[in-house]
N, C-alpha and C positions, 0 to 999 in steps of 0.2 A: 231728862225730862221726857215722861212718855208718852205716847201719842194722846192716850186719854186726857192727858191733862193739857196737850196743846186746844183741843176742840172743844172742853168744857172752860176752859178759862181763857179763850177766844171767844165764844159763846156769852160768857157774863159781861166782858169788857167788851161788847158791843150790843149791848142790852141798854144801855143809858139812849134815854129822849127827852128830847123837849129839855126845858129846865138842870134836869138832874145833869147834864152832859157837860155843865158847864164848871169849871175849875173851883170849890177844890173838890166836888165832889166824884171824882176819877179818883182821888186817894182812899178812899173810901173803898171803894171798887178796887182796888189795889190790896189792901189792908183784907177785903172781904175772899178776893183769890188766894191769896199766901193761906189763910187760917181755912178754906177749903179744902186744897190740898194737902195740908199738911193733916186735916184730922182725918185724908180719907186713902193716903198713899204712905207707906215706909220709906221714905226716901232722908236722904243727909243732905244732897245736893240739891237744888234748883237751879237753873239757868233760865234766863228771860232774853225775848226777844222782841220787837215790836218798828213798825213803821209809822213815820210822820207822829200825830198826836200819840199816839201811843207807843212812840220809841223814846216820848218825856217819863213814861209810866214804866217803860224797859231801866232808864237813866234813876230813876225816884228808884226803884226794887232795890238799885245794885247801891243807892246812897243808903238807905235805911236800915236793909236786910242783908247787905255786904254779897248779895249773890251777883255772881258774872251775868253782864245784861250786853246786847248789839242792839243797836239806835240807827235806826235806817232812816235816815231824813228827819230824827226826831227833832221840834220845836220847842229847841236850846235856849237860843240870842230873843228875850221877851223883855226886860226891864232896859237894859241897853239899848236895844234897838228902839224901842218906842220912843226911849231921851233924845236917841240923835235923828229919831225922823217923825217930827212932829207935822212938821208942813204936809208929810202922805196923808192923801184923803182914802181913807180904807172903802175900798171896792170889791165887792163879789165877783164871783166865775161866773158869771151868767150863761154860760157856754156848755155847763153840765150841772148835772142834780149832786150836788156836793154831799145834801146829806144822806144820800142812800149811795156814793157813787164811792167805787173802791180804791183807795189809797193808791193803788196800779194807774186809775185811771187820773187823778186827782191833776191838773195843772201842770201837765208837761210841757209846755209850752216858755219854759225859759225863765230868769229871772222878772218877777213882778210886787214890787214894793208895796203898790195898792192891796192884793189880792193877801198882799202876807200879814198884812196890817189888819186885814178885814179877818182874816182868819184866828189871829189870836189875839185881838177884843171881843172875837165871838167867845172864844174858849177864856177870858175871863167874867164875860156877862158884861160885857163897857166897863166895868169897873176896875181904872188905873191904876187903885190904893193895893188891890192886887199883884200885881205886876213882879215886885219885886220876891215874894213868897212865889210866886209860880218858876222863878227862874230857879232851876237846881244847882248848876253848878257854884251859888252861894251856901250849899250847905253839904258840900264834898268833905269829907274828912277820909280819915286813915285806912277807917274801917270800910268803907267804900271797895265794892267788888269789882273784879276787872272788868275793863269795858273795848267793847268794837264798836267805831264811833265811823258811819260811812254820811256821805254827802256829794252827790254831784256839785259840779263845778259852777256849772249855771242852769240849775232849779229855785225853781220861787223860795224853798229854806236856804235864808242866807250862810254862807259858811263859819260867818264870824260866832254861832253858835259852838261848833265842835272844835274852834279855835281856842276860844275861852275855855271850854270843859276840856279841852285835853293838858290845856298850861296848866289848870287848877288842881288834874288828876296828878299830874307828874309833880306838880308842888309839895302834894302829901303823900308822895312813893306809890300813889296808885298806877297797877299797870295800865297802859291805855295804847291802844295801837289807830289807826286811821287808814281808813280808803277813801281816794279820791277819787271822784268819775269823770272823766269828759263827757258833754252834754249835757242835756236839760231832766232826765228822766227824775223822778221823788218815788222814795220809799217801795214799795213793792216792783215798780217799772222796772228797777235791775237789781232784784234777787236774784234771779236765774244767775243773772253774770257773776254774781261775787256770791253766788251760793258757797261754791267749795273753801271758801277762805272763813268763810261764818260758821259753816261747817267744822273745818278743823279748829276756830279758835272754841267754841263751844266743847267737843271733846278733847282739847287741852287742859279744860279748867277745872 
């Protein structure tokens, strides 16, 4: 994956506002990156990467297009979790500007049920009949590419997300490895620390 193509297709998939940001039209955006690069780069391989909302679009790549993807805090556990926590009344970070605010900085502040609820009925548009389509790991199959599945311990993305995708992967022979963090950090917060493991799983594949 070369540099070009990380900062031009980091650049499109955070181009979505307003409306358009909202699930499913990121597959779109997804679908619009692959057929970019590929009419504009010689390559055989692709690897994906992505944190929090878009370590779902890192997980989607590697279901559809079989390319190896790493999910750093991505928002896995969406049909599941909203069945068993109906009673959370979904609440915002009022604490920072979420939607300009970088993934690094996003809610480190430890497991919060409110905030995770609020966050992914935001990323369906309120609309629950959704829910079940947005969760990937119901549509894992064979051809699914390997994946680095990381998640702190106690960050606001529940774990029971990477729990479910990783029994799913190994059900259908997919490879799948996992890191677990101690502490509250999401998605970009501890790249730096598990760089070199993301690193080598990337030029392994």
């Amino acid at each position: 994956m070369s540099r070009c193509y990380n900062k031009t297709a980091s650049h499109i998939l955070n181009r979505r506002r307003g409306p358009r940001r909202f699930y499913p039209a990121p597959l779109t955006d997804m679908d619009q990156v692959v057929a970019w690069v590929r009419q504009r780069f010689t390559i055989n391989i692709i690897k994906v990467i992505g944190g929090s909302a878009v370590g779902n679009m890192a997980v989607e790549l590697a279901i559809k297009y079989g390319f190896a993807a790493v999910s750093l805090s991505g928002i896995l556990d969406i049909d599941g979790w909203l069945q068993e926590h109906k009673n959370v009344v979904a609440q915002p970070d009022t604490t920072q500007d979420f939607t300009n605010a970088a993934s690094a900085t996003i809610n480190q502040a430890g497991a919060d049920d409110a905030f995770y609820k609020w966050f992914i009925m935001n990323y369906l548009n309120q609309n629950l009949e959704l829910a079940e389509a947005a969760t990937a790991y119901h549509r894992v199959n064979e051809g699914t590419g390997s994946m680095l599945l990381v998640n702190s311990l106690n960050e606001f993305v529940p774990t029971s997300g990477v729990l479910q995708l990783a029994a799913r992967l190994a059900q259908m022979h997919v490879p799948v490895s996992t890191i677990w963090l101690a502490g509250t950090q999401h998605a970009k917060g501890y790249l730096a620390q598990v760089w070199p493991v993301v690193r080598d799983f990337l030029l392994a594949q």
